[in-house]
Each structure stands twice: as C-alpha cells, then as structure tokens.
C-alpha positions in Angstrom: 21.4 63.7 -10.9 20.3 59.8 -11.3 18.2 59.7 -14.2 15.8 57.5 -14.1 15.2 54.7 -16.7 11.1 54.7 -16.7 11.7 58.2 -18.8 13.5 56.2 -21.3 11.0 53.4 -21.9 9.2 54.9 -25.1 9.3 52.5 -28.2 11.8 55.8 -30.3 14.5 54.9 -27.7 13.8 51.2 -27.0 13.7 50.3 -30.8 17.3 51.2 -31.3 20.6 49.9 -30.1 22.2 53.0 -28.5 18.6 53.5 -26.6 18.9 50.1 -25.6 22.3 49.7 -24.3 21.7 53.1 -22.3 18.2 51.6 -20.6 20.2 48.7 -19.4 23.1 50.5 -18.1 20.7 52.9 -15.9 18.6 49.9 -14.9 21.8 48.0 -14.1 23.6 50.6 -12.8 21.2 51.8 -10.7 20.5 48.6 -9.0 23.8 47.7 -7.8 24.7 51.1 -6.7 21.2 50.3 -4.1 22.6 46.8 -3.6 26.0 48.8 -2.1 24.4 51.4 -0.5 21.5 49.0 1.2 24.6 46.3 2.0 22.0 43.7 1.6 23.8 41.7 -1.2 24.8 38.5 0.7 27.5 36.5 0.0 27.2 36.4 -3.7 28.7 39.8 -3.8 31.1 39.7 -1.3 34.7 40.1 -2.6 36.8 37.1 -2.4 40.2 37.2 -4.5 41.3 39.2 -7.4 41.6 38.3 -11.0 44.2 40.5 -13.8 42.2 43.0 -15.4 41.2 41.8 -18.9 40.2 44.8 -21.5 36.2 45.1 -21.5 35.8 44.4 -17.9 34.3 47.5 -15.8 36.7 50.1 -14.4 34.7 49.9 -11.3 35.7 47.3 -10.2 39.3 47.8 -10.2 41.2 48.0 -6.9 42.9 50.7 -6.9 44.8 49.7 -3.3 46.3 47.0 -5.5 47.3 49.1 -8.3 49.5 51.7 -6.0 50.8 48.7 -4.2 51.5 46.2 -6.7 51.8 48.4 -9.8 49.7 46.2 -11.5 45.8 46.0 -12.7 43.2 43.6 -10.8 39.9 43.3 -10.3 37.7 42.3 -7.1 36.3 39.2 -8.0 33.5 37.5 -6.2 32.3 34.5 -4.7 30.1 33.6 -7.7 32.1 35.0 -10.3 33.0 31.9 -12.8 31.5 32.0 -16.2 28.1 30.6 -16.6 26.5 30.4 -19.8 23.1 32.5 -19.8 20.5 31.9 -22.6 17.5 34.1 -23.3 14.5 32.6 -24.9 12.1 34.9 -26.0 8.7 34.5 -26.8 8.0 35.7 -30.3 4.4 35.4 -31.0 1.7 37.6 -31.9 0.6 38.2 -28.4 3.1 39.7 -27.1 2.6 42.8 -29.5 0.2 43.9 -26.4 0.3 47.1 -25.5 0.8 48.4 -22.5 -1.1 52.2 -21.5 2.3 54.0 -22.2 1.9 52.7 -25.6 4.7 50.2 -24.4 4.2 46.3 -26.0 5.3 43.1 -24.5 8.1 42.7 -26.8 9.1 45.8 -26.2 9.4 45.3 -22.7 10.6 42.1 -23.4 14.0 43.7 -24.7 14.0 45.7 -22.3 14.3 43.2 -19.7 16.6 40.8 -21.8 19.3 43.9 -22.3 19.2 44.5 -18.7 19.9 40.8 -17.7 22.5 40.1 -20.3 24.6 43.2 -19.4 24.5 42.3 -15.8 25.7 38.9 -16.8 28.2 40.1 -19.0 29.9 42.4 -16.2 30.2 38.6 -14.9 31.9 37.4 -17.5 29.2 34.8 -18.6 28.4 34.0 -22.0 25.1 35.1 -23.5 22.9 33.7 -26.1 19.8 34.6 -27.6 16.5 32.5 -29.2 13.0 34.0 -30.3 10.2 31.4 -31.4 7.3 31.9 -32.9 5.3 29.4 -35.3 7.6 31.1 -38.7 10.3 31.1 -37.5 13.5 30.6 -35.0 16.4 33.0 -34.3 19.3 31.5 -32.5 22.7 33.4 -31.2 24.6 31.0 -29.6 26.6 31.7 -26.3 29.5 33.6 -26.3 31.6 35.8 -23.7 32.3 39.1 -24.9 31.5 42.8 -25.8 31.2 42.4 -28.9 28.2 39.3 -28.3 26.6 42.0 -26.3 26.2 44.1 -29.0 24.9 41.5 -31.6 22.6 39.9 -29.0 20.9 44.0 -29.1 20.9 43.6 -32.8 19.0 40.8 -32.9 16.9 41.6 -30.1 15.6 45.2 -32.2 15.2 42.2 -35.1 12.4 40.2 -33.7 9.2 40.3 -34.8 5.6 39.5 -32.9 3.6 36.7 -35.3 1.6 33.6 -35.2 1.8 31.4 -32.3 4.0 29.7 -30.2 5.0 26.0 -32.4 2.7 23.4 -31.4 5.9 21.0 -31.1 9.5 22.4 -31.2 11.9 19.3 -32.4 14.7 21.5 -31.9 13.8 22.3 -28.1 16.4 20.4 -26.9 19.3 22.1 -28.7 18.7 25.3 -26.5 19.5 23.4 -23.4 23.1 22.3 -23.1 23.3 18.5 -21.3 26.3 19.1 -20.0 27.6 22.9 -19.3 26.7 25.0 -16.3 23.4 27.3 -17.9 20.8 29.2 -17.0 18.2 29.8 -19.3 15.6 32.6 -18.9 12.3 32.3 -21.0 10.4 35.4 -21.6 6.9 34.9 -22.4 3.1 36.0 -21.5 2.3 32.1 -21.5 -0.4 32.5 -24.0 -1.0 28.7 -25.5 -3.8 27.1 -27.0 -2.8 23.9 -25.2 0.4 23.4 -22.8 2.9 23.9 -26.4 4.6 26.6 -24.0 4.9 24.2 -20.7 5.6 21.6 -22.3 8.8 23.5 -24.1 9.8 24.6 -21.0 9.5 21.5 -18.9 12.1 19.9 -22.0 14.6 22.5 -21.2 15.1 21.5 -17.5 18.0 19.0 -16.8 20.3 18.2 -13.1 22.9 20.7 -14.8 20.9 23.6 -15.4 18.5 26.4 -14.0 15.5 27.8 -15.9 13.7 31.0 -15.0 10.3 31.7 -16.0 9.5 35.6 -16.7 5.8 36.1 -17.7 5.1 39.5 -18.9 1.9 41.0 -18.0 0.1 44.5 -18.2 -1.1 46.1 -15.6 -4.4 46.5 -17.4 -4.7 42.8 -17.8 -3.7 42.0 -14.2 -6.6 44.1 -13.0 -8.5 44.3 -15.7 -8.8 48.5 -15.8 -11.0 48.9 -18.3 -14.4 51.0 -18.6 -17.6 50.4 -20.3 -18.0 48.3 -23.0 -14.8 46.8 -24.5 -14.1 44.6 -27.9 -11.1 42.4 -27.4 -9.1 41.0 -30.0 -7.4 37.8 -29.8 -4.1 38.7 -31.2 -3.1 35.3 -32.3 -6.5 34.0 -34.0 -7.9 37.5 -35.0 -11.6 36.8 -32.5 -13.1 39.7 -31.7 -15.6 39.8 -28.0 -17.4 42.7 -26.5 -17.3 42.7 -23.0 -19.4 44.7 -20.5 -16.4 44.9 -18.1 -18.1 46.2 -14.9 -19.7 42.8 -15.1 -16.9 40.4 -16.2 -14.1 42.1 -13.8 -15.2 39.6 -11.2 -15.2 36.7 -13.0 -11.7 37.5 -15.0 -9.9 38.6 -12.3 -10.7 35.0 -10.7 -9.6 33.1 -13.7 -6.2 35.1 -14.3 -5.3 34.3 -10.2 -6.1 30.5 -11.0 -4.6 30.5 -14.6 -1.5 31.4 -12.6 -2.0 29.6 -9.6 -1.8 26.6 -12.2 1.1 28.1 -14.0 3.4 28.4 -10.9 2.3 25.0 -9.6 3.1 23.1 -12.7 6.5 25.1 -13.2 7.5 24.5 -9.1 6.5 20.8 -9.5 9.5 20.8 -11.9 12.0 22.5 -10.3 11.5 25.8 -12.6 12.0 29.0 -10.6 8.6 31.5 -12.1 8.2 35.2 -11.6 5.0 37.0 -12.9 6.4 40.5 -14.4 4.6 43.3 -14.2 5.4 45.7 -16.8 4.7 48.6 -14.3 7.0 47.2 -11.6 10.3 47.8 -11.0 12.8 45.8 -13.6 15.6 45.7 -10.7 13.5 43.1 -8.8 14.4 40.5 -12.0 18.1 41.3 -11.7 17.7 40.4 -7.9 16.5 36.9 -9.6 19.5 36.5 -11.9 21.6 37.2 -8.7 20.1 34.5 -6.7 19.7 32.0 -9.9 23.4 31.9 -10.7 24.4 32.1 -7.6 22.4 28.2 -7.1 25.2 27.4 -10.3 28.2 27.8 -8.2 
C-alpha cells in the first residue's frame, strides 16, 4: 500500500534526518510514479541515450534489456539530464516560525519542501547547495554532486533556526549566484519585509545564465483568514501585538493579501523570476512539476 507522506508531516519526524529523507522519497517517489502512469511528462522525461551506471545512481532506472544483451550496467538517460547546479535559499527569519493548524511551522515546511527538491535533483545528478539568512546570521553549503552532499544538506537543514529579520542589505548576495555556471536557484520564503530587503535580494540573484524560482510559503489560515471571534496577532519579527475583530477585518485582509501578491508576482515577472505561492495545505508534488519545467529552460 502507498503510504502517504501528509501522515508523516508532524515536527517528531520532520525534525530529524531519517524522517526527513523518508518524507522526500514518498513525496518524490510518489510523483514520478503519477508522472509514468499519467504519461504526461513531455519531452523532459523522455529517454534519449544511456549513460554507465555510476554507484549512487537509482536502480530504477537501470535497463535491464541492456544488461542481458550487453552484459554490462547502463542507465536511461534523458533529454535534460546534464548536471545543473541547484541552490536553495532559505528564508531564516522569525516569521517563518508560523504555525500552521497541524502544529506544522513554515520552516518546517520549508524543509520539507527543500529535501524533496534536492533529492529529485540529485536523482539528476545535479549539484545541490544550501543558504539560510536571517539578520544573525548566514549558513552556506556550497554545491556539490553526491550522496554524501545530500545527506549534509539534511543536516544543515534540521540546523536552521527562525530569528530576527531578513538583512536590510546582504553584501554577500552576489556570491550565491554563480556569473558564469548553468544554476537554478530556489528561494524559500513567506516574503515578509519591512521594505523590499527581500525583492531587492532576489532581483540581485538573477543573471542571462541562470533561473530563479520564487516559493512563498503561506498557511492556509492566513490565505483565508479562518479565524473566529476576537484574535490578538503577534508580529513575530517586531514582537506587536493587535486584536482584531475578524468577522469584520476578513474583508478588508483578504483584499490586501490578493494585492500584496498581485504586487509580488508582478515585480518578480517584470524580472524574469518564475513565482509560485505555496500553500502549505496543497499538494508538494505540484513544486517538483516546477523544478521539472525550470531545469528543463537550462538545457
């Protein structure tokens, strides 16, 4: 029986490294066995030549036909598959330690998500990096192409911490975005800023050579704003605290979050960044569909 991987998403199985490897291999799994059964992939995943089997590469995707024939070991390669370098960039702020009604926060989510898309892109044989911001501090893991990354990149991922605020400039923004390799470079964030700090670090990452993704997390609850009766809600980053009567506000908010991002996707799209509101109560194999279609622009 498939399992499904919405069972697993509880923080006692997301907070550690054999939880997280095993969400990422359901979600992953599970996608691209729908991708072959729907045989709606396109051309991205059509098979093209063959490649010797190197150790760490899934079993899978051995031809076996090949094997009996040939006596030796190859794999199906596809149209796509040459190494791109994939960078996450997580936002590490104090906001995203929102939680969710599943007692599920945005950073939680956030690995989630980021495990998912770097196993899929290490089944391609791409290299995978890691960087969290947040106003105290910057982790960095550099690119690199093997199992062995994978598992430090889930490390570090269980290692960040939500605080402060997003840096109101980022001299180092420009290191993150290689001027002359083939990347793509997801940024995970709820786009929380106190002025454009976020676009603004974004826009800098964009160059000819490069794609960048947009994921913005967002709860359910603050998509529709589901909330009853009187509410106090806390800033996260500056500590304010508001009561709301939210029968009354629902309106109004609801209006504002459609034209905060309205604003969001227009600014990003005006610079040729690709931006994807994530729900945390939608389906996670709807982002690997984006990775798909991103790398497949970086052929």
């Amino acid at each position: 029986m498939k399992q499904d991987y919405r069972q697993l998403l509880k923080p006692e199985i997301i907070n550690t490294v054999s939880g997280l490897s095993l969400i990422s291999r359901i979600v992953v799994d599970g996608y691209l066995t729908g991708l072959q059964k729907s045989r709606s992939v396109g051309s991205g995943m059509e098979f093209s030549q063959y490649r010797a089997y190197n150790p760490g590469d899934d079993l899978r995707l051995m031809d076996w036909k090949m094997l009996a024939r040939s006596g030796r070991y190859y794999i199906k390669q596809s149209e796509i598959e040459s190494q791109v370098t994939v960078k996450f960039v997580v936002d590490a702020s104090a906001s995203m330690k929102f939680k969710e009604k599943e007692d599920l926060s945005k950073r939680e989510f956030a690995r989630v998500l980021v495990a998912s898309l770097a196993y899929l892109a290490q089944n391609q044989g791409d290299s995978v990096g890691l960087f969290a911001i947040n106003d105290n501090n910057i982790l960095s893991v550099y690119p690199k192409a093997s199992k062995k990354q994978y598992n430090r990149l889930l490390l570090e991922l269980l290692k960040i911490t939500s605080s402060g605020k997003w840096p109101e400039k980022l001299l180092n923004a420009t290191k993150m975005a290689s001027r002359g390799a083939k990347e793509l470079i997801f940024i995970i964030t709820d786009m929380y800023e106190v002025e454009s700090e976020i676009s603004t670090f974004i826009k800098n990452t964009k160059t000819t050579r490069n794609e960048v993704v947009v994921l913005q997390i967002m709860g359910s609850a603050e998509m529709d704003f589901d909330f009853k009766g009187d509410v106090t809600f806390e800033d996260l980053e500056s500590g304010l605290k508001v009561k709301v009567d939210t029968k009354h506000a629902k309106e109004q908010y609801v209006t504002l979050m459609d034209k905060r991002i309205s604003e969001i996707k227009e600014f990003l799209l005006s610079n040729q960044i690709d931006y994807h509101v994530i729900r945390m109560d939608a389906p996670i194999g709807e982002t690997l569909q984006v990775f798909l279609k991103e790398r497949k622009k970086l052929r």
